[in-house]
ZASE-419885 format. One record per atom (N, C-alpha, C, O): residue number from 1; atom name; y, x negated, z. Coordinates in Angstrom, 2 decimals, decimal comma. Each point is the difference from the previous one (the first is absolute). Layout:
NUM	CA	Y	X	Z
...
# end
This chain:
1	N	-49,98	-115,95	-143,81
1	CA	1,01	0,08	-1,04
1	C	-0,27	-0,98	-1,14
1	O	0,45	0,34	-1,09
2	N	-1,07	-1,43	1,15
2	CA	-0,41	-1,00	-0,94
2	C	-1,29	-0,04	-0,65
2	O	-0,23	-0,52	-1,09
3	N	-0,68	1,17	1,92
3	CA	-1,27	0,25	-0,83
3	C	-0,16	0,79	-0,99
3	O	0,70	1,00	-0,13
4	N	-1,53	-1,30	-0,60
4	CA	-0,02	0,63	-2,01
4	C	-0,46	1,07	0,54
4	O	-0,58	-0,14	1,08
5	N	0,71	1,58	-1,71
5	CA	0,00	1,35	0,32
5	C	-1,99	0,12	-0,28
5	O	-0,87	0,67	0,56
6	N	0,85	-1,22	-1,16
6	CA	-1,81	0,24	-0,46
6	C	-1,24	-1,07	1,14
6	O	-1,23	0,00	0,09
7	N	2,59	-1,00	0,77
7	CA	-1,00	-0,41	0,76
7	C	0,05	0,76	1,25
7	O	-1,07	-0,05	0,61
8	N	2,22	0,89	0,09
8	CA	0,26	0,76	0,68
8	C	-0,97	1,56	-0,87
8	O	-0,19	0,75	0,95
9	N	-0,17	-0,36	-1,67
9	CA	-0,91	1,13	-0,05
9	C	-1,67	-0,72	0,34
9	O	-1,03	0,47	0,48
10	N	1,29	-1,45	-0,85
10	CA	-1,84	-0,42	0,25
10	C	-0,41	-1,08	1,36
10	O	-0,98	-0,74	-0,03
11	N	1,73	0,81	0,95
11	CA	-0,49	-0,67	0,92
11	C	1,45	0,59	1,31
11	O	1,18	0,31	-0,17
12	N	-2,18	-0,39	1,53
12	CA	0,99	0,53	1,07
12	C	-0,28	-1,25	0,92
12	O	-0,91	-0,80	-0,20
13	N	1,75	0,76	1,14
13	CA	0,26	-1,52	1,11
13	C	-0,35	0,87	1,56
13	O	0,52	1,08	0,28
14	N	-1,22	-1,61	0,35
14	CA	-0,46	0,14	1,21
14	C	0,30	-1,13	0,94
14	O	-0,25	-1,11	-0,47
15	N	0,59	1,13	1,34
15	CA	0,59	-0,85	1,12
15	C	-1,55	-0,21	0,65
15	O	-0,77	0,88	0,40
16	N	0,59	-2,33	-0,43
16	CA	-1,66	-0,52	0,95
16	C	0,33	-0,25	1,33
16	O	-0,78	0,34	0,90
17	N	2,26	-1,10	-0,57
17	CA	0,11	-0,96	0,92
17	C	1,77	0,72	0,12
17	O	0,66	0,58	-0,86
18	N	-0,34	-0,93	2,27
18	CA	1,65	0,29	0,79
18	C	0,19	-1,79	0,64
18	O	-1,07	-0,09	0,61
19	N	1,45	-0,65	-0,50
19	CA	0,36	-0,80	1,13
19	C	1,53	-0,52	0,18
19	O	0,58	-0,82	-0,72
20	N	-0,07	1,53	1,91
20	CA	1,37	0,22	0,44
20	C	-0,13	-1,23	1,23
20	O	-0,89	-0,48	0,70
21	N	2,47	0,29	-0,92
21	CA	0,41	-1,02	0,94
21	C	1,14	0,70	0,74
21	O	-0,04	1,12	-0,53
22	N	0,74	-1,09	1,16
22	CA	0,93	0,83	0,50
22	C	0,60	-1,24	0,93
22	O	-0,56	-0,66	0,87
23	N	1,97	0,60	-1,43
23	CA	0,84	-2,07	0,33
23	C	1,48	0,46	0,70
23	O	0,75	-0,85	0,46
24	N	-0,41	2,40	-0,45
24	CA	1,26	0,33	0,38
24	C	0,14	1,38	0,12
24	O	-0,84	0,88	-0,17
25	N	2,13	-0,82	0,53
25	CA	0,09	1,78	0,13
25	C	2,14	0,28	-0,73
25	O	1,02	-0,69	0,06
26	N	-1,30	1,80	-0,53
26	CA	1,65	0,56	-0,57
26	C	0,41	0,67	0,97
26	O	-0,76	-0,13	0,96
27	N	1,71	0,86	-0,73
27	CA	0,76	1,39	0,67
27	C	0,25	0,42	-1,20
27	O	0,23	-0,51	-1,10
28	N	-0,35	2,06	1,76
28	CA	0,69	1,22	-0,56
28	C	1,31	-0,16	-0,71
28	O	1,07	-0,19	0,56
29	N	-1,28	0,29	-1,94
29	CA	1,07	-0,03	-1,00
29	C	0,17	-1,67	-0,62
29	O	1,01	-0,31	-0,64
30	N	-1,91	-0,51	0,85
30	CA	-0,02	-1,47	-0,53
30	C	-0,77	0,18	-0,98
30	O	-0,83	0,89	0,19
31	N	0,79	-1,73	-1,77
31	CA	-1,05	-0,19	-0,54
31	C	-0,53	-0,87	-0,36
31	O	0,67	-1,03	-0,04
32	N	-2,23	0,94	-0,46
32	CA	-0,59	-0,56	-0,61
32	C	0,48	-0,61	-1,47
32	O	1,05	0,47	-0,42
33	N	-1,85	-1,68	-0,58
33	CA	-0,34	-0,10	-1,10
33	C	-1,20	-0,31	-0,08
33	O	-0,55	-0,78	0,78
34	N	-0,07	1,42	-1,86
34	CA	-1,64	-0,53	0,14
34	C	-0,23	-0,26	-1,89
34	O	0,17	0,56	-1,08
35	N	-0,75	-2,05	1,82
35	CA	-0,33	-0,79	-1,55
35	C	-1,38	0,25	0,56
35	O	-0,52	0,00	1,11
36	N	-0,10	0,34	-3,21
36	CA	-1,51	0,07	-0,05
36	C	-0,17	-0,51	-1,18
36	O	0,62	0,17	-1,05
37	N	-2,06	-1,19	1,46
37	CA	-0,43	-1,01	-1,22
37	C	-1,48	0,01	-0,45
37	O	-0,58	1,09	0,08
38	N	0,15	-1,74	-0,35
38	CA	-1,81	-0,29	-0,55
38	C	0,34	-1,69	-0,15
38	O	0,38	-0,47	-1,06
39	N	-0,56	-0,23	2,13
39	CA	-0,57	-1,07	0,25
39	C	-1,11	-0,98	-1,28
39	O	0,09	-1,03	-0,67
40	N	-1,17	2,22	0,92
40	CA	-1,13	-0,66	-1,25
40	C	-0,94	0,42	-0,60
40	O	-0,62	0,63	0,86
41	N	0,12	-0,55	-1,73
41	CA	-0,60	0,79	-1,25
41	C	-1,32	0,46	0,94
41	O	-0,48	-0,56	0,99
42	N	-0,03	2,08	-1,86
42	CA	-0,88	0,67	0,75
42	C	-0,82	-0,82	0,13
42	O	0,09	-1,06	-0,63
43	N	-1,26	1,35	1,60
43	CA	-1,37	-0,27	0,37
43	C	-1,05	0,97	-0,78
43	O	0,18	1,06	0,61
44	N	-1,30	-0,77	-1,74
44	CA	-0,19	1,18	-0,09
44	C	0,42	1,16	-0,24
44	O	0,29	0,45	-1,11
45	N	-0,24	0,16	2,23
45	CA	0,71	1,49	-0,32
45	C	0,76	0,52	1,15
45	O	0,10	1,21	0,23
46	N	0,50	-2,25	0,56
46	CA	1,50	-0,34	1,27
46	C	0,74	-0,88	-0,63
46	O	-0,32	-0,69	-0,96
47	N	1,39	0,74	1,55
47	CA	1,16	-0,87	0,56
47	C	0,50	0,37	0,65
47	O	-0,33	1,11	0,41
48	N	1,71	-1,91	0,28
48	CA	0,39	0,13	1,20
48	C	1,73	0,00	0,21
48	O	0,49	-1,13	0,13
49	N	0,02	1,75	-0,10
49	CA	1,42	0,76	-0,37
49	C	0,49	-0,47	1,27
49	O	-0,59	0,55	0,93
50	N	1,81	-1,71	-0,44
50	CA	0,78	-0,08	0,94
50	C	1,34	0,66	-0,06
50	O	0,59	0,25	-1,06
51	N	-0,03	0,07	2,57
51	CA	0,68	0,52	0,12
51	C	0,96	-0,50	1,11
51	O	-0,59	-0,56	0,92
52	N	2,00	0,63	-0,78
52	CA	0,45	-0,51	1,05
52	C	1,26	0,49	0,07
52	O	0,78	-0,08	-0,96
53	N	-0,38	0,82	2,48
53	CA	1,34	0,81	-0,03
53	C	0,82	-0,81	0,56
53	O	-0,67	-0,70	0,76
54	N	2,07	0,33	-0,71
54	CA	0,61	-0,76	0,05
54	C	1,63	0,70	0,73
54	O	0,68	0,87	-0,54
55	N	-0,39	-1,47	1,73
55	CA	1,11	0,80	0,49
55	C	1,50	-1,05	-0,81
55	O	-0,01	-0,95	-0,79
56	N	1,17	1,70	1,48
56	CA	0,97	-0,67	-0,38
56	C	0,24	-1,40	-0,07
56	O	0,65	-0,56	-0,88
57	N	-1,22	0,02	1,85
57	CA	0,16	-1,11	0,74
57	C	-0,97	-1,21	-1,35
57	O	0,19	-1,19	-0,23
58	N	-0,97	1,97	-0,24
58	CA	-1,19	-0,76	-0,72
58	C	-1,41	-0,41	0,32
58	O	-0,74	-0,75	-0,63
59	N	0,45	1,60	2,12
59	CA	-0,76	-0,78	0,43
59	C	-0,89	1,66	-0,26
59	O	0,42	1,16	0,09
60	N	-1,77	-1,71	-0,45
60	CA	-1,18	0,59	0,07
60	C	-0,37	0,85	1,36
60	O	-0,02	-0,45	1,15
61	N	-0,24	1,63	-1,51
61	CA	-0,27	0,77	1,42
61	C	-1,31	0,55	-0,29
61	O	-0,83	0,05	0,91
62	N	0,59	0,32	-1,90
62	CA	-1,72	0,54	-0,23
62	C	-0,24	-1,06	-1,50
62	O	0,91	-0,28	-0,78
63	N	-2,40	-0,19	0,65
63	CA	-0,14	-0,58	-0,91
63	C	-1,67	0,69	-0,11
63	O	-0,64	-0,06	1,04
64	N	-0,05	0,71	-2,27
64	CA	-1,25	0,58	-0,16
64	C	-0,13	-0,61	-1,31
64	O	0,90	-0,40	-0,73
65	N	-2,18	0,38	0,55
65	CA	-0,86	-0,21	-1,04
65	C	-1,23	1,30	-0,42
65	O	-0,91	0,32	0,76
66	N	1,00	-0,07	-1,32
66	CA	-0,97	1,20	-0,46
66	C	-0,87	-0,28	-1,17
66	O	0,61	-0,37	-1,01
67	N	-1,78	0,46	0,94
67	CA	-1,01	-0,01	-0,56
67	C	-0,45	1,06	-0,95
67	O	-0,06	1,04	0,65
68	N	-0,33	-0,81	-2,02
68	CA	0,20	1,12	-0,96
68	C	-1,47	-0,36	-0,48
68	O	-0,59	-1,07	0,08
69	N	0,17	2,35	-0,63
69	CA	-1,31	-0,49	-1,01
69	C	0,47	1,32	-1,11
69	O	0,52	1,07	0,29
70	N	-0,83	-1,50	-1,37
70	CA	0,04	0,98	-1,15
70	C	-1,21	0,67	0,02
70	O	-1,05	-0,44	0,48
71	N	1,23	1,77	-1,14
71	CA	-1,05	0,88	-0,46
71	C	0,06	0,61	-1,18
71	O	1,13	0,33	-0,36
72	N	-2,10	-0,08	-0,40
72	CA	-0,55	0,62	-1,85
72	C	0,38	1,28	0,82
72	O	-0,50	0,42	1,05
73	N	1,22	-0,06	-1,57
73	CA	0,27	1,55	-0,16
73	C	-1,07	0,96	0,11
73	O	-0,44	0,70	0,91
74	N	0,11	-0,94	-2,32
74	CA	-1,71	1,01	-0,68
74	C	-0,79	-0,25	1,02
74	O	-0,51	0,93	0,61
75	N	0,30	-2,14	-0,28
75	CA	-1,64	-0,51	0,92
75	C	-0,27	-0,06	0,81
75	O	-1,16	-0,07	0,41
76	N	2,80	0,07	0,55
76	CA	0,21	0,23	1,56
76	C	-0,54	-1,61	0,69
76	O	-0,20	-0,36	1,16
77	N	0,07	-0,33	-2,45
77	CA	-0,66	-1,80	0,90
77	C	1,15	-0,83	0,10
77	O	1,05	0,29	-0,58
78	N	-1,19	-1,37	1,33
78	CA	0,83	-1,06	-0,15
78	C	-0,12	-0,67	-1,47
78	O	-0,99	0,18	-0,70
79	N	2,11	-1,00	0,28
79	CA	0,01	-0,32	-1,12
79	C	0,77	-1,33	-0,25
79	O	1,11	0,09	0,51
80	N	-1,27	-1,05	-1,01
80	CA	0,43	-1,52	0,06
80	C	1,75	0,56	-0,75
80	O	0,38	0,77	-0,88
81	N	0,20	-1,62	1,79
81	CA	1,75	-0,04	-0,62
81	C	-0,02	-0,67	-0,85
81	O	-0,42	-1,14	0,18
82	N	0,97	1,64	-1,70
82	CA	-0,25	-1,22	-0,75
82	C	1,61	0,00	-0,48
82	O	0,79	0,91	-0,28
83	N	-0,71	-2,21	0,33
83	CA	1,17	-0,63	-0,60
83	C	1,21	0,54	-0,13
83	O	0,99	-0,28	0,67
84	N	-1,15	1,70	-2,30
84	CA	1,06	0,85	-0,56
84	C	0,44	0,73	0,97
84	O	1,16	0,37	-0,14
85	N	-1,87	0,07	1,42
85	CA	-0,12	0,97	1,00
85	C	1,17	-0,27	0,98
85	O	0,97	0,65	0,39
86	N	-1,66	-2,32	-0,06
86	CA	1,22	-0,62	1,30
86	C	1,12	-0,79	-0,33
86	O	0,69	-0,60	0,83
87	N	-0,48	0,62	-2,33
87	CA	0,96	-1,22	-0,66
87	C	1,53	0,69	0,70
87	O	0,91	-0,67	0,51
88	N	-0,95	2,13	-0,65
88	CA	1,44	0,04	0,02
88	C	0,51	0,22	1,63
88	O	1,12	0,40	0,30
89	N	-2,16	-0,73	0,66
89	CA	0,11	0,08	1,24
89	C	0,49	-1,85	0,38
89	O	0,58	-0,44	0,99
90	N	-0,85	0,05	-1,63
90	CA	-0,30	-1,55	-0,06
90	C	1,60	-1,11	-0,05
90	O	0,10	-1,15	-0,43
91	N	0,91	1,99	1,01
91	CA	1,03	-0,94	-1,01
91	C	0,25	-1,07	1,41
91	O	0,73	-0,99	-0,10
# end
């Protein structure tokens, strides 16, 4: 929803990496909140998108980190994140 419409036509996001923690469990009809952040500026052409679902109580029940690499559209290669790309992921 925040990325500039012209960097979303020229580059697509591929998931490299999953790593799940699993810290709790809900019942049927309880829910979740799940805060998601970016920690710290790409590497290249990754970064690493945390995630963490959160029951009533406050306490963390799954916490993942996922790993992304960008791709050139046209060229089908990996491609360095630059700056304008990850700024508005960045707050």
């Amino acid at each position: 929803a925040v990325a500039a419409p012209e960097h979303i036509a020229a580059y697509h996001w591929v998931v490299t990496r999953h790593e799940i923690d699993y810290r709790g469990n809900i019942a049927a009809g309880e829910s979740v909140t799940a805060r998601t952040w970016i920690e710290s500026a790409p590497q290249g052409a990754q970064f690493d998108r945390r995630v963490d679902f959160v029951d009533a109580k406050g306490k963390v029940i799954v916490r993942a980190n996922t790993t992304w690499a960008m791709i050139d559209t046209k060229t089908g290669r990996l491609v360095r994140v630059r700056p304008e790309v990850s700024a508005p992921f960045m707050g």
